[in-house]
C-alpha positions as CSV (number, residue, x, y, z in Angstrom):
1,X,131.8,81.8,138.0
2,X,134.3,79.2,137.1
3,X,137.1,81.6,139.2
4,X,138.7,80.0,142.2
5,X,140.5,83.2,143.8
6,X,143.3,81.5,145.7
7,X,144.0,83.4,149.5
8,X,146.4,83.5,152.0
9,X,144.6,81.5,154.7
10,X,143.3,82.6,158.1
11,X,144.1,86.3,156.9
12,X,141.9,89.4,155.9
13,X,142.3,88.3,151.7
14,X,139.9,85.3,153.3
15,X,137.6,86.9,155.1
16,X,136.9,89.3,152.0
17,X,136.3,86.0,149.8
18,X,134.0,84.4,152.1
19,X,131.9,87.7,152.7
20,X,131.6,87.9,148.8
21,X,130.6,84.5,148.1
22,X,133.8,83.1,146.3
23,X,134.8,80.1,145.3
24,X,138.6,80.3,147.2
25,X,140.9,78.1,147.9
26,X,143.0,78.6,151.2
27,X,146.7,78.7,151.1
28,X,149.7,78.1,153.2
29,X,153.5,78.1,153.0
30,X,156.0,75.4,152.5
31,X,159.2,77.7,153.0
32,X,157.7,80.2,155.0
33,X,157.8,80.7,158.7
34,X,154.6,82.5,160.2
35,X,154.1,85.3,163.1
36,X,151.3,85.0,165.4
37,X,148.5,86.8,163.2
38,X,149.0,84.3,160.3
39,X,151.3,86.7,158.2
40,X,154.8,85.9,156.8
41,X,158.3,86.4,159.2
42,X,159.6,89.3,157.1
43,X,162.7,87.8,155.1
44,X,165.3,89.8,156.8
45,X,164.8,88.1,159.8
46,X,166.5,84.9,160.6
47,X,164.6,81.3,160.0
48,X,162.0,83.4,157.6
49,X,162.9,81.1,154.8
50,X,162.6,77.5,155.5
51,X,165.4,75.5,153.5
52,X,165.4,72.1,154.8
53,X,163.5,69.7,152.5
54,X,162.9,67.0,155.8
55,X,161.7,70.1,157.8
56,X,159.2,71.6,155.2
57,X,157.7,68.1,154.9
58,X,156.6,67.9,158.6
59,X,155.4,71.2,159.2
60,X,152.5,70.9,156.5
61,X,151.9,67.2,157.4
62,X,151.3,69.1,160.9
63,X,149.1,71.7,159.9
64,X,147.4,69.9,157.1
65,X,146.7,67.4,160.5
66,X,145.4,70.4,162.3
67,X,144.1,72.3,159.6
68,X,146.0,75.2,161.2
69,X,149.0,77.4,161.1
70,X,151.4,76.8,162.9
71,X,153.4,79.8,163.8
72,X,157.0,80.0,165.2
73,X,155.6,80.5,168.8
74,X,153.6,77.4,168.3
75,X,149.9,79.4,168.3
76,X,148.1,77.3,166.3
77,X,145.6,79.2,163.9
78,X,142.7,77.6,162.0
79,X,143.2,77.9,158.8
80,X,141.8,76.4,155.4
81,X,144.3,74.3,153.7
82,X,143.4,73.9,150.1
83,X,147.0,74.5,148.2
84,X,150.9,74.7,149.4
85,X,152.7,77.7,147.7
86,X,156.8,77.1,147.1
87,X,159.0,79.7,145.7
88,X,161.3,77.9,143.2
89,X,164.0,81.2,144.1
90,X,165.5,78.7,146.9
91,X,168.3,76.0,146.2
92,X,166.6,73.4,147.8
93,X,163.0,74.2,146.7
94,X,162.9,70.9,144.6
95,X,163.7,68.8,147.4
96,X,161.1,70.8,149.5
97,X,158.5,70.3,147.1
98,X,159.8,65.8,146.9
99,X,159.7,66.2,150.5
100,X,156.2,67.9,151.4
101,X,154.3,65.7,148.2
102,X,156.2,62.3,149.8
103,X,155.7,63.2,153.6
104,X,152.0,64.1,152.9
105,X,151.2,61.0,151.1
106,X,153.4,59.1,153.9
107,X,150.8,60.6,156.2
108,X,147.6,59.3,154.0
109,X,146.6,62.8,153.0
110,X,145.2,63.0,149.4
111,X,147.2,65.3,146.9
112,X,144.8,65.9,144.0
113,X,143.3,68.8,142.4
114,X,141.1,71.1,144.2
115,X,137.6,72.4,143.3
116,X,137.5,75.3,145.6
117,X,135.2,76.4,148.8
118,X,132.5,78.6,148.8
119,X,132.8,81.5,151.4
120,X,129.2,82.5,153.4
């Protein structure tokens, strides 16, 4: 019961939580660029992988805002933010993670530990 099973937001791994009852915790991508069904741009494709620290940092100031992901078309998908994944396999993933921690707080959104949500 203690369990938070951490999703990918707005997706069908959500929907699945919240039918059972979970406690889950919703989760979105600092590095990542999204299609317009709330999955990941494949990584062959160009601009998949986000490596500027400054850019990372605004997008989830912008969808924390919005509590929404924001895809490359600019759809605009609500979503529940409750964690930012980062792969550390990037060379600027440190930076990213300085930037998105110093651009949320810049923006007076709390960064503290997260109890979960229960799904219904």
């Amino acid at each position: 019961p203690d369990l938070i099973v951490m999703v990918l937001s707005a997706t069908a791994q959500e929907a699945a939580a919240r039918a059972l009852g979970c406690t889950y915790a919703g989760e979105i991508f600092a590095d990542r660029a999204y299609t317009d069904d709330a999955t990941l741009v494949d990584r062959s494709l160009p601009g998949a992988v986000i490596h500027d620290p400054e850019l990372a940092g605004a997008r989830m100031v912008e969808m924390v805002k919005a509590g929404a992901i924001i895809t490359g078309s600019g759809k605009r998908i609500d979503a529940a933010i409750d964690t930012i994944c980062l792969h550390g396999d990037t060379p600027t993933a440190v930076q990213i993670a300085q930037s998105v921690r110093t651009a949320l707080e810049a923006a007076d959104v709390t960064v503290t530990q997260f109890d979960g949500r229960t799904g219904t």
